[in-house]
DRENGU-249881 format. One record per residue (C-alpha): residue number from 1; residue in one letter; x, y, z. Coordinates in pm, whole numbers. Last residue first. Example, Ala and Ser with C-alpha at 12.3 -4.5 7.8 and 13.67 -1.06 7.14 Angstrom:
<rs>
{resi:2; resn:s; u:1367; v:-106; w:714};
{resi:1; resn:a; u:1230; v:-450; w:780};
</rs>
This chain:
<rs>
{resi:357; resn:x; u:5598; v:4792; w:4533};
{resi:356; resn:x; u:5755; v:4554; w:4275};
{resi:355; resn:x; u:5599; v:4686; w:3996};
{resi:354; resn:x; u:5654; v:5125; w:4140};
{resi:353; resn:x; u:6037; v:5016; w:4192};
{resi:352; resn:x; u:6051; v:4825; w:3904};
{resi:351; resn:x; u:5940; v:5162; w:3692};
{resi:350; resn:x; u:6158; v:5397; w:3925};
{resi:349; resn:x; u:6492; v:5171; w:3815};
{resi:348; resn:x; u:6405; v:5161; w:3461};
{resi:347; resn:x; u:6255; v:4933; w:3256};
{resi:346; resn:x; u:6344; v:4824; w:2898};
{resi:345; resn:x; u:6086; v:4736; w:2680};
{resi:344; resn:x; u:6021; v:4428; w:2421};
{resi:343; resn:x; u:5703; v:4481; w:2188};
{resi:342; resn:x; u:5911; v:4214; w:1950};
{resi:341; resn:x; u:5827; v:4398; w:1654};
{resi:340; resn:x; u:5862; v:4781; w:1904};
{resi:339; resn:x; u:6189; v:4682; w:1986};
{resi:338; resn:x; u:6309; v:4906; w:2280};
{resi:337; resn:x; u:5987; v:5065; w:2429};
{resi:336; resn:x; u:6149; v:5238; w:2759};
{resi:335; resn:x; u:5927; v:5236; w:3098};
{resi:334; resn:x; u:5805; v:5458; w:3322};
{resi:333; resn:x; u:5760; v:5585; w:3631};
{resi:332; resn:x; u:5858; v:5930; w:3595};
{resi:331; resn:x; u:5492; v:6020; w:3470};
{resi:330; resn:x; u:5417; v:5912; w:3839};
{resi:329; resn:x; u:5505; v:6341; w:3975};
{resi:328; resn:x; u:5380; v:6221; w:4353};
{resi:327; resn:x; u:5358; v:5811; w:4409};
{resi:326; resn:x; u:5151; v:5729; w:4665};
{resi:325; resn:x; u:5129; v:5380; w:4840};
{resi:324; resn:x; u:4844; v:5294; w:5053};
{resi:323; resn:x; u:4800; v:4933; w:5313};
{resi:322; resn:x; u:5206; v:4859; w:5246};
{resi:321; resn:x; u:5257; v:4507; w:5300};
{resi:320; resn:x; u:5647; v:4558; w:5369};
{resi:319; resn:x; u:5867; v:4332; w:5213};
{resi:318; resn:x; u:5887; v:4577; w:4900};
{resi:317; resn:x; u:6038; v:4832; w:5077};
{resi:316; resn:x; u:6311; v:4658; w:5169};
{resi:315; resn:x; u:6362; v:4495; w:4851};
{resi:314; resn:x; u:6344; v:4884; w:4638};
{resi:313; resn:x; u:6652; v:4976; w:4968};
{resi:312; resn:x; u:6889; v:4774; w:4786};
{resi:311; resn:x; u:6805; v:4818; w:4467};
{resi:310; resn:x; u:6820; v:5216; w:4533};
{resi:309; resn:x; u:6469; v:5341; w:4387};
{resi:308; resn:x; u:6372; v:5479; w:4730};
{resi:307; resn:x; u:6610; v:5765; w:4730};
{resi:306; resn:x; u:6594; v:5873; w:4404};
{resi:305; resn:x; u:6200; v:5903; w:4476};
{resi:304; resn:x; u:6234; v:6086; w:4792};
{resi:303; resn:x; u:6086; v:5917; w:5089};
{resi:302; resn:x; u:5746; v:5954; w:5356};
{resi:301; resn:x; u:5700; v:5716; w:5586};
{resi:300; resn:x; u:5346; v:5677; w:5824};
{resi:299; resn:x; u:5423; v:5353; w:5982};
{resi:298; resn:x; u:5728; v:5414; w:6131};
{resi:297; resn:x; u:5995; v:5172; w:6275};
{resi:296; resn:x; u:5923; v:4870; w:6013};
{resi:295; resn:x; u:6114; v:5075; w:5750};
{resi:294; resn:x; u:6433; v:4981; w:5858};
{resi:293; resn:x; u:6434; v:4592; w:5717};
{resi:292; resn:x; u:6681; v:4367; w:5896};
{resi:291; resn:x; u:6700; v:4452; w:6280};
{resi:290; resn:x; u:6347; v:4582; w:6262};
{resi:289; resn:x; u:6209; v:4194; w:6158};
{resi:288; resn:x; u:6361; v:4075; w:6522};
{resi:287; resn:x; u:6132; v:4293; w:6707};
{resi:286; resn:x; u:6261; v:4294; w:7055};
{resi:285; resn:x; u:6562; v:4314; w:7002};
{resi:284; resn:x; u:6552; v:4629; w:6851};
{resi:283; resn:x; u:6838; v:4829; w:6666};
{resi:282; resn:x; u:6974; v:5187; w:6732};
{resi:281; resn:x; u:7257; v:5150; w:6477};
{resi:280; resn:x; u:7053; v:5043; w:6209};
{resi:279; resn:x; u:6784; v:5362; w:6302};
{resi:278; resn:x; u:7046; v:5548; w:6254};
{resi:277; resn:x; u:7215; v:5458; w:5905};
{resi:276; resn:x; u:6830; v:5437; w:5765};
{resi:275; resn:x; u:6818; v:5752; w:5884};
{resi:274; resn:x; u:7095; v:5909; w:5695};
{resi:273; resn:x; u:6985; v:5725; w:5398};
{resi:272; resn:x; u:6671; v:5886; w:5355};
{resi:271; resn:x; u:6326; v:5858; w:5527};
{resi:270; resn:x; u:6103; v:6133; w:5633};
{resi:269; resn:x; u:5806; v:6058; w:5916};
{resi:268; resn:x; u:5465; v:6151; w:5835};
{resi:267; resn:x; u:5204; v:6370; w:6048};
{resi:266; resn:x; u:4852; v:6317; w:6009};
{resi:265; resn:x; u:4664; v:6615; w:6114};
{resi:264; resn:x; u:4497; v:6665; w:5800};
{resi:263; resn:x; u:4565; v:7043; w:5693};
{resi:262; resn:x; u:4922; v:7077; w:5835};
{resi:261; resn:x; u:5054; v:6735; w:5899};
{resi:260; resn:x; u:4961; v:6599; w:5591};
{resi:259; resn:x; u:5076; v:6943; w:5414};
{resi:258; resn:x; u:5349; v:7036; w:5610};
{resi:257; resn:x; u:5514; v:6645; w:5571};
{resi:256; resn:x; u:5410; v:6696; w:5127};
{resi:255; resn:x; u:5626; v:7048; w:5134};
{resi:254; resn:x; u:5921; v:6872; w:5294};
{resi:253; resn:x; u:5938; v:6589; w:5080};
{resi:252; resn:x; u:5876; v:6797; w:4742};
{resi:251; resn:x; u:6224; v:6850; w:4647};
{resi:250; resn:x; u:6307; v:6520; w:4681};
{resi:249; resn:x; u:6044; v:6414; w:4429};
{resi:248; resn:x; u:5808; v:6217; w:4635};
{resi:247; resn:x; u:5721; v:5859; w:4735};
{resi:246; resn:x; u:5422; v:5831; w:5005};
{resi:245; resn:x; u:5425; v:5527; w:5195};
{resi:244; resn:x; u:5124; v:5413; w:5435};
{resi:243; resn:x; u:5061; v:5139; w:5659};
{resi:242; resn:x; u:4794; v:5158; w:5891};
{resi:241; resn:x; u:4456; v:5175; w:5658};
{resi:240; resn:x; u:4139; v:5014; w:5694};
{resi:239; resn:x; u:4072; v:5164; w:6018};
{resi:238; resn:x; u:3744; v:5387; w:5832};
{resi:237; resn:x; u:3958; v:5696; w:5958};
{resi:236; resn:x; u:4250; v:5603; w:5873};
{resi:235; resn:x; u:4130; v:5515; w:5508};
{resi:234; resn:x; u:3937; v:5878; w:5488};
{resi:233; resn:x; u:4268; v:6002; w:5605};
{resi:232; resn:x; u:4473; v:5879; w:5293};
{resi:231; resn:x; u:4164; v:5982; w:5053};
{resi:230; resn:x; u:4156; v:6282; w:5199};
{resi:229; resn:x; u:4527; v:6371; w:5150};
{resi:228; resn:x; u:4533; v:6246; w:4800};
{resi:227; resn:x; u:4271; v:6472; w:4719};
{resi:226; resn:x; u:4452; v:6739; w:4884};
{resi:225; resn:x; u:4789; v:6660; w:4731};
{resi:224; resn:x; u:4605; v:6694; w:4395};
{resi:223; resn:x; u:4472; v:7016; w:4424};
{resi:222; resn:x; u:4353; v:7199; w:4111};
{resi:221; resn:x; u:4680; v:7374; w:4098};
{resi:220; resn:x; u:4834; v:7195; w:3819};
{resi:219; resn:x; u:4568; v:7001; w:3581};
{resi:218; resn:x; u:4425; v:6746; w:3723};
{resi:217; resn:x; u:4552; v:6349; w:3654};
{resi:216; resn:x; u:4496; v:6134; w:3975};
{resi:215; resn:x; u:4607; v:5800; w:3838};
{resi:214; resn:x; u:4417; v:5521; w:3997};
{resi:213; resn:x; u:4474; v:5181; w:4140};
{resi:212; resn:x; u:4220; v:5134; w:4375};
{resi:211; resn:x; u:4166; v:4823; w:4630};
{resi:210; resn:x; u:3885; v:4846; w:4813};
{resi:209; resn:x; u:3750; v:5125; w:4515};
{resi:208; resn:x; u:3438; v:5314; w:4720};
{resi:207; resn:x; u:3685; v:5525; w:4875};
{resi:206; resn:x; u:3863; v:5618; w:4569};
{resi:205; resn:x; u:3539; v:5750; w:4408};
{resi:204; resn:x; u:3465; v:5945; w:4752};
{resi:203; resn:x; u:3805; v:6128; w:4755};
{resi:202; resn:x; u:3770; v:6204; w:4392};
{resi:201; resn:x; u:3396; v:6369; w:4455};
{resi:200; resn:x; u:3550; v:6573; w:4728};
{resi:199; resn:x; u:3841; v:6725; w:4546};
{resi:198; resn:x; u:3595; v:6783; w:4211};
{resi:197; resn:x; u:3376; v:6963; w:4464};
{resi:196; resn:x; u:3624; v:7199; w:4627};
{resi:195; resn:x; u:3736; v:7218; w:5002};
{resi:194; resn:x; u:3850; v:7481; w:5211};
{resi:193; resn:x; u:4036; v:7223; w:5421};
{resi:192; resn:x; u:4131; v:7229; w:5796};
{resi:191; resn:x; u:4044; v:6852; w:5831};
{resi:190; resn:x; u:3789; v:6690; w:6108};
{resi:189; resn:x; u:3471; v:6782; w:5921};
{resi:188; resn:x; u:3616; v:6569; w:5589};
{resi:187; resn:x; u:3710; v:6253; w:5748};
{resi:186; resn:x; u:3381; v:6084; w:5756};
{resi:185; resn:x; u:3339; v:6072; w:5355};
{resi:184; resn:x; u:2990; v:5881; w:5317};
{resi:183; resn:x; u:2910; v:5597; w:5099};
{resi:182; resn:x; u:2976; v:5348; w:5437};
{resi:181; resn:x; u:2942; v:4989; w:5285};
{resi:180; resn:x; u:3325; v:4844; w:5410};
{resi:179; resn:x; u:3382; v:5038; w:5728};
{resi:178; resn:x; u:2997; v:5010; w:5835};
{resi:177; resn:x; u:3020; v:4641; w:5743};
{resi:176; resn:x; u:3261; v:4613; w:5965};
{resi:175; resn:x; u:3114; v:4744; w:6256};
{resi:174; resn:x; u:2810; v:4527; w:6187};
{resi:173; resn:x; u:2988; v:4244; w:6210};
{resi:172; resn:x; u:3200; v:4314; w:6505};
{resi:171; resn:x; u:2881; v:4366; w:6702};
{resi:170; resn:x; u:2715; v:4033; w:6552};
{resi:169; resn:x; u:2971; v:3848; w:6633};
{resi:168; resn:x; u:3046; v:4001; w:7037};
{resi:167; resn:x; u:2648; v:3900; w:7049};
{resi:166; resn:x; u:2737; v:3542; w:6936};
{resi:165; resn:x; u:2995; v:3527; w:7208};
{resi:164; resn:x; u:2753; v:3694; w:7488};
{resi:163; resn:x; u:2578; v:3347; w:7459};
{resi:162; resn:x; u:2172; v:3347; w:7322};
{resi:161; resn:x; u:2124; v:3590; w:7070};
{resi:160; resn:x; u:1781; v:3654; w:6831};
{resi:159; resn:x; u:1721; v:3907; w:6670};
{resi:158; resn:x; u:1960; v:3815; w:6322};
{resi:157; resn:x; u:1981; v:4123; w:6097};
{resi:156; resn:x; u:2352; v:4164; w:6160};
{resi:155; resn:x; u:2413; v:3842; w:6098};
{resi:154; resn:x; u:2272; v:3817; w:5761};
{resi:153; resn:x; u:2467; v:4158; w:5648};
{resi:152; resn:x; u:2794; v:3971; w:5755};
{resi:151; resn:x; u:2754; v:3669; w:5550};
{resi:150; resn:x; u:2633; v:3830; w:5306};
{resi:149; resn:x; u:2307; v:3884; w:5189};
{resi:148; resn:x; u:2072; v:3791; w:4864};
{resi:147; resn:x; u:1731; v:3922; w:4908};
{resi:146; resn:x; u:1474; v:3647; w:5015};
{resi:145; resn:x; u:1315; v:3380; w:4880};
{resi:144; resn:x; u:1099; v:3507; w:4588};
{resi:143; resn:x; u:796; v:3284; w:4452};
{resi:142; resn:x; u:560; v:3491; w:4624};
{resi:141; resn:x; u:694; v:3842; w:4446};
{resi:140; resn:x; u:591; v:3657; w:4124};
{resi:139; resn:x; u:849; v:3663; w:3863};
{resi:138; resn:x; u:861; v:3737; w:3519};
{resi:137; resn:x; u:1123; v:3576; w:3306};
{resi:136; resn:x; u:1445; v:3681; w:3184};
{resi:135; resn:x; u:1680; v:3393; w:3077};
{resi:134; resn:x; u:2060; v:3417; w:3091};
{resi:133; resn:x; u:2161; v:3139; w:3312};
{resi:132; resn:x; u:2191; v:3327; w:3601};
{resi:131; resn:x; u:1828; v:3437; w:3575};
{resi:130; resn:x; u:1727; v:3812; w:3478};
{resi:129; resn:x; u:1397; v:3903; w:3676};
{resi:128; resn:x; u:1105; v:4145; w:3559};
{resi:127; resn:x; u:888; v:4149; w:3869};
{resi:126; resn:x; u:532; v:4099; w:3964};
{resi:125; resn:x; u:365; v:4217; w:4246};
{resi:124; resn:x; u:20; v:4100; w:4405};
{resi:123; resn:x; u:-178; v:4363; w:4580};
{resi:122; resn:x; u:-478; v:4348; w:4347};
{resi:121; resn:x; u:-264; v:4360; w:4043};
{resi:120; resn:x; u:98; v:4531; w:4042};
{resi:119; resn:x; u:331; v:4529; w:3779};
{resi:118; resn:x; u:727; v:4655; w:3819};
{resi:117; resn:x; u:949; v:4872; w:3676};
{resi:116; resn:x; u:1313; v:4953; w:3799};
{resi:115; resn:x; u:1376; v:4656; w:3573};
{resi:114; resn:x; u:1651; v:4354; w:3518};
{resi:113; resn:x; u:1561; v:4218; w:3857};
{resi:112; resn:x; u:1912; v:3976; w:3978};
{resi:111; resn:x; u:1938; v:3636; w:3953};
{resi:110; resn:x; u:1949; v:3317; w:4187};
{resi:109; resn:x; u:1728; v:3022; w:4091};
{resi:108; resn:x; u:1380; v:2906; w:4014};
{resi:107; resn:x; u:1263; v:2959; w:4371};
{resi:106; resn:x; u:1384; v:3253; w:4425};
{resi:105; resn:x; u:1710; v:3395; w:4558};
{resi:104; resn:x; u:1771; v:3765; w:4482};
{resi:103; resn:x; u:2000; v:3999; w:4374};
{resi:102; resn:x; u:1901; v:4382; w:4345};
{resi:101; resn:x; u:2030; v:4502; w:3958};
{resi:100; resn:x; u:1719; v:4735; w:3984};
{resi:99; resn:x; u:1535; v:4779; w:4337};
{resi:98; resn:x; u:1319; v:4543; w:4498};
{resi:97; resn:x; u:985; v:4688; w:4680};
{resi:96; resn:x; u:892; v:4626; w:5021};
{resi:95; resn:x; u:540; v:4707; w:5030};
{resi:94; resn:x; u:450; v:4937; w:5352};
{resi:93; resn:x; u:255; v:4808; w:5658};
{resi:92; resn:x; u:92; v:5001; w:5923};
{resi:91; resn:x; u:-214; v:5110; w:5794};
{resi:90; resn:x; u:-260; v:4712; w:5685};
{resi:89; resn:x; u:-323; v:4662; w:6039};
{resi:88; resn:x; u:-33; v:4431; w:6201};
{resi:87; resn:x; u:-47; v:4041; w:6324};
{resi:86; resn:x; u:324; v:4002; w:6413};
{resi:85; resn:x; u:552; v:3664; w:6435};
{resi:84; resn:x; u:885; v:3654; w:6462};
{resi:83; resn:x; u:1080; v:3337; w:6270};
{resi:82; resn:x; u:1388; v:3486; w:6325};
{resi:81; resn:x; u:1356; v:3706; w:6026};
{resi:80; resn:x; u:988; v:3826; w:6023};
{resi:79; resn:x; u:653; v:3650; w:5957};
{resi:78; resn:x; u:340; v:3886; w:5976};
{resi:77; resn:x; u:-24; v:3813; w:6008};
{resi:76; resn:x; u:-240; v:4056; w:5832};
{resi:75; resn:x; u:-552; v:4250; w:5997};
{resi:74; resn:x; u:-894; v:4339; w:5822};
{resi:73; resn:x; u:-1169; v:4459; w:6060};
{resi:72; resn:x; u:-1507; v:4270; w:5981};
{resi:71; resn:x; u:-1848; v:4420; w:5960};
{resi:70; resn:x; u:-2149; v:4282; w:6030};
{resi:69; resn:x; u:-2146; v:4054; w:6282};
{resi:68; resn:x; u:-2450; v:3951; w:6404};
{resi:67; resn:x; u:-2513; v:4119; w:6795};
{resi:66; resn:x; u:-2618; v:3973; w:7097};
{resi:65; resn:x; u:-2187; v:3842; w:7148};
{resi:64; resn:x; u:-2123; v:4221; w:7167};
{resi:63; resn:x; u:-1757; v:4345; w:7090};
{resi:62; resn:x; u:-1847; v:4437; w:6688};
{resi:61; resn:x; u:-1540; v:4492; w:6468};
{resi:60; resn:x; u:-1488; v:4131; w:6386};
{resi:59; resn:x; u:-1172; v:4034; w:6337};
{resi:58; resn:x; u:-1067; v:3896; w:5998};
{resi:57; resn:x; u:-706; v:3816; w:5957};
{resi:56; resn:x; u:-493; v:3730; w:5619};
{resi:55; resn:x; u:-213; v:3478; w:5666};
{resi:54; resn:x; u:103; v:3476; w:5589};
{resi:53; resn:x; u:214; v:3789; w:5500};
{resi:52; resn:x; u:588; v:3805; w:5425};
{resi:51; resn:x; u:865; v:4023; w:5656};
{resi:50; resn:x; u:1192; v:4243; w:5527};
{resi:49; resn:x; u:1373; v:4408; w:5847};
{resi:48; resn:x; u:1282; v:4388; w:6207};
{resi:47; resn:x; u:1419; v:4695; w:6229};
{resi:46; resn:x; u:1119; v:4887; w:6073};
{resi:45; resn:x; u:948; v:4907; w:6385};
{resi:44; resn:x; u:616; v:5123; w:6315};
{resi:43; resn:x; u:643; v:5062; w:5943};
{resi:42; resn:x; u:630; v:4720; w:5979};
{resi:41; resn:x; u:794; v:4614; w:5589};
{resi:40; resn:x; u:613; v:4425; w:5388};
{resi:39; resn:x; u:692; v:4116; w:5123};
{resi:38; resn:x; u:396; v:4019; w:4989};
{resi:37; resn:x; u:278; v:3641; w:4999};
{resi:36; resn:x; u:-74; v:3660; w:5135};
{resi:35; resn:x; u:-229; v:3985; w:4975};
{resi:34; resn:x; u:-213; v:4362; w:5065};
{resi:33; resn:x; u:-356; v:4625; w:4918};
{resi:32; resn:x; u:-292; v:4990; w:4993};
{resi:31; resn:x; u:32; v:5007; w:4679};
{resi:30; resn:x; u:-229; v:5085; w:4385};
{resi:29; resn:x; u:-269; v:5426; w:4535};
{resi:28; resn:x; u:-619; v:5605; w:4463};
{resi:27; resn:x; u:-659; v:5632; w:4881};
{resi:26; resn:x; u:-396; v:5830; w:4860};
{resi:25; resn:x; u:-235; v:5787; w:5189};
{resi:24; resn:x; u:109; v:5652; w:5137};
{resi:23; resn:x; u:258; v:5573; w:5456};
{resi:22; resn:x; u:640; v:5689; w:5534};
{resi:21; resn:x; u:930; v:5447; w:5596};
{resi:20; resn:x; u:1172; v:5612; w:5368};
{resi:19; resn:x; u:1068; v:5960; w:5492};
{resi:18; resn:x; u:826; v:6265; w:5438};
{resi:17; resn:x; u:701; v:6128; w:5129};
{resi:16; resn:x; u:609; v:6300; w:4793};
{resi:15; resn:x; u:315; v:6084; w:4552};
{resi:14; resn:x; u:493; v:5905; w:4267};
{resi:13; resn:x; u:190; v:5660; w:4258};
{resi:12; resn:x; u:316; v:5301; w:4348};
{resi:11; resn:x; u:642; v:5349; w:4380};
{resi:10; resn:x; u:573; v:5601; w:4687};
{resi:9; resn:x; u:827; v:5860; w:4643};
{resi:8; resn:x; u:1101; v:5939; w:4873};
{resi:7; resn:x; u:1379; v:6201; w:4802};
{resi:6; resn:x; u:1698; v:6120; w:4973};
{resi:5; resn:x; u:1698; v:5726; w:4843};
{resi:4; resn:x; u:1837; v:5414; w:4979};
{resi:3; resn:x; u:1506; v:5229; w:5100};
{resi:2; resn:x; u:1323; v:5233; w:4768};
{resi:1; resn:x; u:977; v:5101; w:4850};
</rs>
């Protein structure tokens, strides 16, 4: 079963499902057997994650001790994470099913399935699995361990809590792996943006990138500043960004403080030498690292390009660990091919300001 999908299918027989934890009833389907070793999900209470049959039950259907039994009703005892133990009616179980490129631990290594297809015989599962080493083999779904987790991922899925401390863990752990795994923009209901796809589908590729260096190259008018914009809130809003500097033309210093302010609520402070010269005088003694570098006062700076690529002010800003740096108009960082034999270049001022930033 593919847990990560918006149209469902049962693997087994392509027939339409209402959810991701939907029953396939066709009684044709390949996928209503059940031996010892598959790995099942309880349909009923899927949070108790990825279980294995362990044993196969036979109850007998008949309450009177007069009576030989006939007929026997077919149960499966479940093992869960934590060591939880279930004995559920097949009616309520679904095959977990791995997905391509899913890593795994089995018991002739770690590797990942090489194929969205698998085989299926009387309820036992074979996959298609690419070992670290190199070697593809097929794989029984007994002979798998478990899915490879995280650290954090394994502690979310733990049951089982004993101080408050280890409950604290597990509720900082699954906060941040919302942050980190969320594939949805949060930020875009609480702009005022008349958005287009190409905008949207930029923000999103930048948000899956931790730590993105990318060009944003559109043709004038297609909206750069607003995908820039999302992508700066969509970091707020995930608290994975604080610190942010955005380096404009001069001209364009004004027009970028409307526009963060304007459409996403986020409202930058400007920087040039005349503030500098103020916030000097004004000082802190309580934050030592204020007296000697400025730019500690504001968080959200923005500064003109000819203003930031003064030497003196370049070390300043480079002291800071800036969480998002934008550059507006970047063709101008550049740098000068001199000898092209020797491949030697000259840079310019904006060029070591972008390196050293």
């Amino acid at each position: 079963m593919v847990l990560n999908r918006l149209n469902y299918n049962c693997p087994f027989c392509g027939k339409d499902l209402t959810s991701q934890f939907s029953k396939c009833f066709n009684i044709y389907c390949t996928g209503q057997k059940f031996n010892v070793g598959n790995l099942v999900i309880y349909r009923l209470n899927p949070d108790l994650g990825v279980g294995r049959i362990i044993r196969k039950l036979e109850v007998p259907a008949s309450r009177s001790l007069d009576k030989v039994d006939t007929h026997f009703v077919i149960t499966h005892k479940v093992m869960f994470r934590d060591k939880i133990v279930k004995v559920i009616h097949p009616i309520d179980l679904i095959h977990y099913i791995f997905e391509l490129n899913d890593e795994i631990i089995t018991k002739q290594g770690n590797g990942h399935i090489n194929s969205k297809d698998f085989l299926i015989k009387d309820g036992t599962i074979s996959y298609e699995f690419l070992k670290n080493d190199g070697k593809v083999v097929q794989i029984f779904e007994s002979e798998i361990y478990s899915k490879y987790e995280t650290p954090i991922e394994t502690l979310i899925k733990r049951q089982k809590f004993d101080p408050s401390l280890n409950f604290l863990i597990k509720y900082w752990a699954n906060l941040f792996h919302t942050y980190y795994t969320s594939y949805r923009v949060k930020c875009i209901t609480n702009s005022r943006l008349s958005l287009m796809p190409h905008q949207v589908n930029v923000a999103h590729r930048l948000a899956e990138e931790y730590f993105s260096r990318i060009i944003l190259a559109d043709e004038v008018g297609l909206g750069k500043t607003i995908e820039a914009g999302i992508y700066v809130k969509e970091m707020m809003a995930r608290n994975l960004a604080e610190r942010i500097l955005i380096i404009v033309p001069a001209s364009l210093q004004k027009q970028w403080q409307f526009e963060m302010a304007n459409k996403f609520n986020i409202h930058f402070k400007i920087y040039d030498g005349k503030k500098i010269r103020k916030l000097k005088r004004k000082g802190s003694y309580r934050h030592a690292e204020i007296l000697h570098n400025p730019f500690y006062y504001d968080n959200l700076i923005i500064c003109s390009l000819q203003f930031a690529r003064n030497k003196k002010y370049i070390e300043l800003l480079s002291n800071i660990s800036w969480d998002i740096v934008i550059f507006d108009e970047a063709h101008h960082l550049r740098r000068y091919l001199t000898n092209a034999k020797t491949g030697n270049y000259r840079e310019t001022l904006n060029y070591e300001l972008a390196r050293k930033i």
